[in-house]
C-alpha positions as CSV (number, residue, x, y, z in Angstrom):
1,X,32.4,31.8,-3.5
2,X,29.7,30.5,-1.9
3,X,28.7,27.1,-1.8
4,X,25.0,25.9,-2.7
5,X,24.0,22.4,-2.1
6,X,20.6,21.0,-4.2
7,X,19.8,17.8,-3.0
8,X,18.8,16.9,-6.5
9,X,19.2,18.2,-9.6
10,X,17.9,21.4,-11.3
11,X,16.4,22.2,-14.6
12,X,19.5,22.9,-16.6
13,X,18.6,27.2,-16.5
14,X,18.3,26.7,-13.0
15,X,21.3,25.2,-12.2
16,X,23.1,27.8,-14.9
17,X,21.1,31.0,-12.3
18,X,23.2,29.2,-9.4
19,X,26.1,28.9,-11.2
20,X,26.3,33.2,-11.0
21,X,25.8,32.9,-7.5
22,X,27.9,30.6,-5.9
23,X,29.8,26.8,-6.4
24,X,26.9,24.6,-6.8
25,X,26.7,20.8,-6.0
26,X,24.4,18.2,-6.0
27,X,23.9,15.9,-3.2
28,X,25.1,12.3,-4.4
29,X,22.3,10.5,-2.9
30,X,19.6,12.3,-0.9
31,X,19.2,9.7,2.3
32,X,20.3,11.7,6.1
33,X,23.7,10.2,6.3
34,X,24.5,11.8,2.8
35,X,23.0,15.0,3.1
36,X,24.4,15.1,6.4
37,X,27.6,14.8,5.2
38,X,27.5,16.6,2.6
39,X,25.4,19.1,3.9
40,X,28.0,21.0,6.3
41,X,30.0,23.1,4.7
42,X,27.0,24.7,2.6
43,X,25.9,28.4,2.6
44,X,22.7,27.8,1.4
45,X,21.0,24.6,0.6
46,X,18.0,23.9,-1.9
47,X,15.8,21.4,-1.2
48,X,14.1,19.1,-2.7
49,X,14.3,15.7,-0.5
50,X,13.8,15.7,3.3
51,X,16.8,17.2,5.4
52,X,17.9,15.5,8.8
53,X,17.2,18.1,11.8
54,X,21.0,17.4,12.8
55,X,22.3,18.9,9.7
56,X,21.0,22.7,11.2
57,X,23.8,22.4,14.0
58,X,26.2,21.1,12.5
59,X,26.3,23.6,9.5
60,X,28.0,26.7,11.1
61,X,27.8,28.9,7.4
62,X,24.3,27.8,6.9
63,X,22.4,30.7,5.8
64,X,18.9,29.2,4.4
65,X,17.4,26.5,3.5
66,X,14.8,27.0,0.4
67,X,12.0,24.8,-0.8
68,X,12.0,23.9,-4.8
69,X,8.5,23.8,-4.2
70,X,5.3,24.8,-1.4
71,X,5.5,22.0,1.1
72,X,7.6,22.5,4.4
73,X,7.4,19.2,5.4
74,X,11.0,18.3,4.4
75,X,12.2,21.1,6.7
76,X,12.5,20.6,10.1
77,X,11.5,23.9,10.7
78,X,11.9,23.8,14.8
79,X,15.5,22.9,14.4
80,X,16.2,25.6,11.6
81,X,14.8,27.7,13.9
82,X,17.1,27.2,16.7
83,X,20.1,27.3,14.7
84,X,19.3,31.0,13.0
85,X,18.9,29.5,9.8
86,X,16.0,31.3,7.7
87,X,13.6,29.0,5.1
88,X,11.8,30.4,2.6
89,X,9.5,28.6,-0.1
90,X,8.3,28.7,-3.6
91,X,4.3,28.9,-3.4
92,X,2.4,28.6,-6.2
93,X,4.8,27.9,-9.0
94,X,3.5,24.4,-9.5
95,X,-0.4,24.8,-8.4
96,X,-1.2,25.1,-12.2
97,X,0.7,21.5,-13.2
98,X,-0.6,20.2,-10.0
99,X,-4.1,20.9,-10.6
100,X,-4.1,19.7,-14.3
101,X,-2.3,16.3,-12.7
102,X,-6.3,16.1,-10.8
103,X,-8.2,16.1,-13.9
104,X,-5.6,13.7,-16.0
105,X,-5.7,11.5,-13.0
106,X,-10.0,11.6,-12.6
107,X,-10.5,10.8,-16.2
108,X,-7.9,7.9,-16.4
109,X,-9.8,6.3,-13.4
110,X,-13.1,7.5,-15.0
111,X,-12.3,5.7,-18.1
112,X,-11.3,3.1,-16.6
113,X,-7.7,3.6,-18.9
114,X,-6.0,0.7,-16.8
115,X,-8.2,-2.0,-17.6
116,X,-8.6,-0.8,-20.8
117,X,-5.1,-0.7,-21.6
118,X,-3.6,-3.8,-20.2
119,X,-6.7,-5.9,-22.0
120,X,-6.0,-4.4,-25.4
121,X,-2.4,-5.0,-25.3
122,X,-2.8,-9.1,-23.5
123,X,-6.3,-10.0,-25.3
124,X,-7.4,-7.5,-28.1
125,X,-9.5,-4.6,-29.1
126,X,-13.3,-6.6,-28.0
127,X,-11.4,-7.5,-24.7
128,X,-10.3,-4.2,-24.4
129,X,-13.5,-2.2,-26.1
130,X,-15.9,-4.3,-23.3
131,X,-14.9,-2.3,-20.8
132,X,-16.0,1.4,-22.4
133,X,-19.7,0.3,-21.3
134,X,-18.6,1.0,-17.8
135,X,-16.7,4.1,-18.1
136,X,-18.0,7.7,-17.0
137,X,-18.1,11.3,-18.1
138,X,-16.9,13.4,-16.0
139,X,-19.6,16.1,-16.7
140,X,-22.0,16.3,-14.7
141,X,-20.1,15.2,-11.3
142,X,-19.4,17.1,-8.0
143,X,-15.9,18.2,-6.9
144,X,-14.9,18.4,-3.5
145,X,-11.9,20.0,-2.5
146,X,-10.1,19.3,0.7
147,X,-7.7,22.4,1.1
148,X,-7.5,25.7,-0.4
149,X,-4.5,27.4,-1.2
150,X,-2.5,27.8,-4.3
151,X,-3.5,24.3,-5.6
152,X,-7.2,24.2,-4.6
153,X,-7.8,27.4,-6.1
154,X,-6.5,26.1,-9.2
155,X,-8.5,23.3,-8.9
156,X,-11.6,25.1,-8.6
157,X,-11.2,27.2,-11.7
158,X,-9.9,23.9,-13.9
159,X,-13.5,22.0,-12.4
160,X,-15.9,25.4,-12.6
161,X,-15.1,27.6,-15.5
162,X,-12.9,24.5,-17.5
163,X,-15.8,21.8,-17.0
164,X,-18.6,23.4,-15.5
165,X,-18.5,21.4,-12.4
166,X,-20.2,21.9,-8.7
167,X,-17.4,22.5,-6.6
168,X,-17.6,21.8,-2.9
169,X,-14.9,23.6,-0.5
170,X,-13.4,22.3,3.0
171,X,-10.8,24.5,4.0
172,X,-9.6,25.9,7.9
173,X,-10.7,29.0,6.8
174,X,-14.2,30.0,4.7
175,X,-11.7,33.6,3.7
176,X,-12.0,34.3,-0.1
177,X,-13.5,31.0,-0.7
178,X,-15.4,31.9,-4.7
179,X,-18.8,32.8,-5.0
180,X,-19.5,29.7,-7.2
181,X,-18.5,27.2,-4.9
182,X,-20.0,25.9,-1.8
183,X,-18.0,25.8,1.8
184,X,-19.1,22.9,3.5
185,X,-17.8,20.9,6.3
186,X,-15.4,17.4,5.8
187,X,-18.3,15.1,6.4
188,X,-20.3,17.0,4.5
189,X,-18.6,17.0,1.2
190,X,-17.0,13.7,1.6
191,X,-21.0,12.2,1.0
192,X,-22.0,14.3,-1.8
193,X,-18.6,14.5,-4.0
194,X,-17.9,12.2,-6.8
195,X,-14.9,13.3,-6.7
196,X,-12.7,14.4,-3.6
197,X,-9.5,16.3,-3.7
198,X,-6.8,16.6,-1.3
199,X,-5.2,19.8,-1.6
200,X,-4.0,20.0,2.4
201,X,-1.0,21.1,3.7
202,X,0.1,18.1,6.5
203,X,0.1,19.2,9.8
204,X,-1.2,17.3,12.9
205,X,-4.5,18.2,12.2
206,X,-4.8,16.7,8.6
207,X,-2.5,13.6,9.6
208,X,-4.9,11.0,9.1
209,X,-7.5,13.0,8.1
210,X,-9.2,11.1,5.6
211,X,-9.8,7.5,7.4
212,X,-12.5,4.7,7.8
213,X,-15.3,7.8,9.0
214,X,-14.8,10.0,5.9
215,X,-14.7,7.0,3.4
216,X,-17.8,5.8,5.1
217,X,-19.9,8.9,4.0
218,X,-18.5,8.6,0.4
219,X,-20.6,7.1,-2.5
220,X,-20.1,3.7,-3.6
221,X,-18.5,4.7,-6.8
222,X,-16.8,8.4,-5.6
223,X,-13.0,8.9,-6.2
224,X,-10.2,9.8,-3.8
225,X,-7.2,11.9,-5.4
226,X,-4.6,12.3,-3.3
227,X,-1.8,15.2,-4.2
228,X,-1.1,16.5,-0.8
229,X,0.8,14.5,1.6
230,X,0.8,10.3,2.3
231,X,-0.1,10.4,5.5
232,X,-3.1,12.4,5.2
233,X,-4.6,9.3,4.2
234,X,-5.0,6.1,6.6
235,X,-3.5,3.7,4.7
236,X,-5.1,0.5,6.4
237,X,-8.7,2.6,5.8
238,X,-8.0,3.0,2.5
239,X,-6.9,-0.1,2.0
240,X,-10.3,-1.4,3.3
241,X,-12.6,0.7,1.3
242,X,-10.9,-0.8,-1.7
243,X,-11.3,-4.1,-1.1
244,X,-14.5,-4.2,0.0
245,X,-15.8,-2.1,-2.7
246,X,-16.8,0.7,-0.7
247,X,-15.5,3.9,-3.1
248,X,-14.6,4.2,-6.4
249,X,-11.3,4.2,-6.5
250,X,-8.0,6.9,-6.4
251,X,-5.4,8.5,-7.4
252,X,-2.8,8.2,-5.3
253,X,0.5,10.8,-5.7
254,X,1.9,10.5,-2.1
255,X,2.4,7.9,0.2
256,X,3.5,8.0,4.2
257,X,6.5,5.8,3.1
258,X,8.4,6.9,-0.2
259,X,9.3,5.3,-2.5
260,X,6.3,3.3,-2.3
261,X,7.6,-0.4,-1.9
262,X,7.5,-2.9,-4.2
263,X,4.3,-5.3,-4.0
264,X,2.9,-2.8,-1.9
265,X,-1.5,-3.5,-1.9
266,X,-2.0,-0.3,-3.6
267,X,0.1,-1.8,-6.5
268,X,-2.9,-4.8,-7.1
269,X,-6.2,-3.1,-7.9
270,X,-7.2,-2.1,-11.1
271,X,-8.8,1.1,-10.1
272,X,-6.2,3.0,-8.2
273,X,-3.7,4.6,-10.5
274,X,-0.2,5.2,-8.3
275,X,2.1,7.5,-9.6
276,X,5.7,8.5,-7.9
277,X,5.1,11.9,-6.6
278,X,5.3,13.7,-9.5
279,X,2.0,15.2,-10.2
280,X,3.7,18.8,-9.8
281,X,6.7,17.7,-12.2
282,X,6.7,18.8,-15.7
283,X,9.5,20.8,-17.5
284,X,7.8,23.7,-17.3
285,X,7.1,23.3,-13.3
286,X,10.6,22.4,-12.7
287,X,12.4,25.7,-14.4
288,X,9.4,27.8,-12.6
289,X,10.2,26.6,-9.3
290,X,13.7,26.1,-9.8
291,X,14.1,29.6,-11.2
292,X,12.2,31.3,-7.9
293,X,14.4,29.3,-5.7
294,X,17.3,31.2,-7.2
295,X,16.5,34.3,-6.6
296,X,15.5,33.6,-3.4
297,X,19.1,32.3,-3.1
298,X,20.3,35.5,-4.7
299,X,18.4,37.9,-2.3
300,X,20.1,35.8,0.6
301,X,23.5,35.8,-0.5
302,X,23.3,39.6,-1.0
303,X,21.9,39.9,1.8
304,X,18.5,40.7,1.8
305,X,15.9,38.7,3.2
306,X,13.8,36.5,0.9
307,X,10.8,37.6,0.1
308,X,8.6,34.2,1.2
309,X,10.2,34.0,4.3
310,X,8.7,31.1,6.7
311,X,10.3,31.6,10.1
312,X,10.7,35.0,10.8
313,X,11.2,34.0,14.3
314,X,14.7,33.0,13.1
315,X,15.4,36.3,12.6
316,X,17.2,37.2,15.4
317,X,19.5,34.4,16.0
318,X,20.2,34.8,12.1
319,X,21.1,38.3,12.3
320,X,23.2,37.4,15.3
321,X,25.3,34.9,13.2
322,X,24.6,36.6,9.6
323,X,25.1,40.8,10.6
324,X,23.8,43.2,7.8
């Protein structure tokens, strides 16, 4: 049988699909060392949690390596490469619960829910009830989205057609970009949104993308949602925006060091809600990724290719270890 590593767990269905294709485990902890470890005598891995590059040569049955989810950045795709091992991906089957995770995540800082919240509990409704003077409706704002694939696309049709939004779009490419939203460059939308949404991929462009030159074209009061990747962000930018009370505030979703530590800044102000990257995470999300990763695994283990391969240049050294 062949053996299938997850380096988390599955949605129960999911795990039940693996179970028809091979002996499945689950990777008791998800740090290098483990997965190392437990990594190497695996035919196909699903992942979920970042892999070590080592693991690639020192896993001789190795077939693939696939994402529960869009984001390559937990592959290291150079070394997967090398080794003849193919990756493939599950694009789009969270862009939905992502999306709605922007617009829960606007109107909790528009509403100022945190405040609101921790006052009604500690002091009482007028302490609380104070604070509604101040919130904001989200009608009538400006979008700007920052990336435009699976999840910025849902993103635009949630702001446009859900709340009848203006929808600014920065992208690397103006390619099928909707006729009721506006391409415009970084600098551009980062002064006129009220709202600004990172949908990027991370790559070395984006790394650091958003640092003390955007957030100095923003509007005193506009937000930053972050549901891309931590490091997109300049932390120490950020960081300084917020004190001084240069933006709004933000959603934050990712950080450039996960878990996010305890006592960490971002913890202390009242108008950044931090959540543990988990704005693609619902029940639903999880068996619709889970459930395309298996047949990816399927297609591989009969010996097809999978159909969103994302190194094709592995190709040959995989057909070299892994004959038709």
């Amino acid at each position: 049988m062949p053996d299938i590593l997850s380096t988390n767990v599955l949605h129960p269905q999911v795990a039940e699909k693996l179970r028809t294709l091979g002996s499945l485990r689950f990777a008791s902890a998800y740090d290098p060392d483990t997965l190392l470890a437990e990594g190497r005598d695996a035919d196909l891995i699903v992942v979920r949690a970042p892999l070590p590059p080592a693991l690639f040569e020192r896993a001789p049955r190795l077939r693939a390596a696939i994402r529960h989810g869009a984001g390559l950045d937990m592959i290291p795709m150079d070394a997967a490469t090398k080794a003849g091992v193919i990756v493939a991906n599950t694009p789009g089957a969270n862009a939905r619960t992502v999306a709605e995770y922007v617009f829960f995540a606007a109107m909790t800082l528009l509403r100022r829910f945190r405040v609101i919240d921790r006052d009604l509990r500690a002091d009482g409704w007028n302490a609380a009830r104070r604070h509604a003077d101040l919130t904001r409706d989200l009608d009538g704002l400006t979008l700007g989205i920052v990336g435009f694939g699976n999840i910025g696309r849902q993103v635009h049709a949630i702001a446009r057609h859900g709340y009848g939004l203006d929808v600014l779009i920065h992208s690397r490419s103006r390619r099928d970009i909707p006729a009721d939203a506006e391409f415009v460059g970084l600098d551009d939308l980062a002064a006129r949104c009220d709202v600004m949404v990172l949908c990027c991929p991370l790559t070395e462009e984006t790394r650091g993308l958003v640092g003390a030159r955007v957030l100095g074209r923003m509007k005193p009061d506009a937000l930053v949602i972050n549901i891309s990747r931590g490091p997109v962000v300049d932390d120490d930018a950020m960081l300084a925006a917020l004190r001084e009370g240069r933006i709004g505030g933000a959603a934050l979703d990712v950080f450039d060091r996960q878990p996010l530590p305890d006592g960490h800044p971002y913890l202390g102000f009242d108008n950044v809600v931090v959540t543990p990257h988990m704005s693609g995470i619902t029940e639903g999300s999880m068996r619709r990724m889970g459930m395309a990763a298996a047949e990816e695994a399927a297609r591989v283990l009969r010996g097809e290719l999978p159909e969103n391969l994302c190194n094709p240049e592995a190709l040959p050294a995989y057909r070299r270890r892994f004959p038709a």
